[in-house]
C-alpha positions as CSV (number, residue, x, y, z in Angstrom):
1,X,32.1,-8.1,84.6
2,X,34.9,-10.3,82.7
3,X,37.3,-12.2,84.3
4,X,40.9,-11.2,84.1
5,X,42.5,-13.9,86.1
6,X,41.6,-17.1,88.1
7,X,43.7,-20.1,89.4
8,X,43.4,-22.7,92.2
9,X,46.0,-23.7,94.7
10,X,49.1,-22.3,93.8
11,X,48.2,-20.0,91.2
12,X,45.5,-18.8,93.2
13,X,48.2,-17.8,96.0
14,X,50.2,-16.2,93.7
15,X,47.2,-14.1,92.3
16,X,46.7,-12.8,96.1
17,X,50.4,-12.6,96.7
18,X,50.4,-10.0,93.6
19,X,47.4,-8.3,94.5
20,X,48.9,-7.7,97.5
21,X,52.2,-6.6,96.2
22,X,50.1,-4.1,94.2
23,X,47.8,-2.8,97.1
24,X,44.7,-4.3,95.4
25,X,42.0,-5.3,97.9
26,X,41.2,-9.3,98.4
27,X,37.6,-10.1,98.9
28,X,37.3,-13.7,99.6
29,X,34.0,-15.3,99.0
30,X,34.8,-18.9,98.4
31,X,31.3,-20.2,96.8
32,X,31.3,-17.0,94.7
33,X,34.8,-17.7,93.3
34,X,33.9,-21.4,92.6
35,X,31.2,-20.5,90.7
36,X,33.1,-17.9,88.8
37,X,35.7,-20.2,88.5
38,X,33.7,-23.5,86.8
39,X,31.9,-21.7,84.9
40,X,32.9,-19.0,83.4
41,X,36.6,-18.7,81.1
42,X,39.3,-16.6,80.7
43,X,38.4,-13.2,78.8
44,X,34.4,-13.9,79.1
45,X,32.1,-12.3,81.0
46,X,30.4,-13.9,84.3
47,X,27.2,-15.7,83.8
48,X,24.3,-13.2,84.2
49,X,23.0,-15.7,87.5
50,X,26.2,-14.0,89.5
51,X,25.6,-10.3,88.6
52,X,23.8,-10.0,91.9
53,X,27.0,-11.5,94.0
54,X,29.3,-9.7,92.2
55,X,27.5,-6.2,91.9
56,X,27.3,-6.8,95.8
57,X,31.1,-7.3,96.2
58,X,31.8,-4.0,93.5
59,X,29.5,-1.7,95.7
60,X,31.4,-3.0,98.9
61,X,35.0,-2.2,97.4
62,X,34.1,0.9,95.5
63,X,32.4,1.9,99.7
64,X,35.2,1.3,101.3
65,X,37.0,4.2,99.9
66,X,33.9,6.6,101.4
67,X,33.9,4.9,104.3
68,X,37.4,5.3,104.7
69,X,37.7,9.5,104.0
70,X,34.4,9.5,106.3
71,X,36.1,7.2,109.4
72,X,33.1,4.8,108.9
73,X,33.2,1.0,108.4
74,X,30.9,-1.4,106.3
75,X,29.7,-4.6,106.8
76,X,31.1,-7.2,104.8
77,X,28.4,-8.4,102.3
78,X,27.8,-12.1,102.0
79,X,27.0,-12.4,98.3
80,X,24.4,-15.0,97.1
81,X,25.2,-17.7,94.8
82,X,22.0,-19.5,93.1
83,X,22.1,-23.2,94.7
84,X,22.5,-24.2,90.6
85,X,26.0,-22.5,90.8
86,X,27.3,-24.1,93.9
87,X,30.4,-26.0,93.5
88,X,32.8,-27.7,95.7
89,X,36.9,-27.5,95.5
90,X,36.8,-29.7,92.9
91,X,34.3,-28.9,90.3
92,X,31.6,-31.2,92.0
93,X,28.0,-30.2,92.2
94,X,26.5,-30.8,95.9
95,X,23.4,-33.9,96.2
């Protein structure tokens, strides 16, 4: 995967504000974002450590559509981040 898009604050409110707008599903995953976020830039492909965490997040979104023609539900997945990709708000690796 390659990211398209990515902000903090503001600009990430705006990029849910026109997700929204465009009927595009928000998965939140805060670690997962970070980590997406510090390390990887615009136009490049995710580090290979988060295809895991993202594939899990691609097979919940692309399931929702079944589950939704089939009047089932999934459970939200909780993708994991290796501890080496953790990051907080700022940037800052935890002790």
């Amino acid at each position: 995967p390659k990211v398209l898009a990515k902000g903090k604050g503001l600009i990430a409110q705006r990029i849910k504000e026109i997700a929204k707008e465009n009927q595009v599903l928000v998965f939140e995953a805060p670690q997962l974002a970070r980590a997406i976020y510090f390390t990887t830039e615009l136009g490049h492909y995710i580090p290979q450590a988060l295809f895991l965490a993202v594939a899990q997040v691609i097979a919940y979104v692309f399931g929702l559509e079944i589950a939704k023609e089939e009047g089932t539900s999934l459970r939200k997945p909780k993708p994991k981040v290796p501890k080496e990709l953790w990051f907080d708000e700022y940037g800052r690796r935890p002790n």
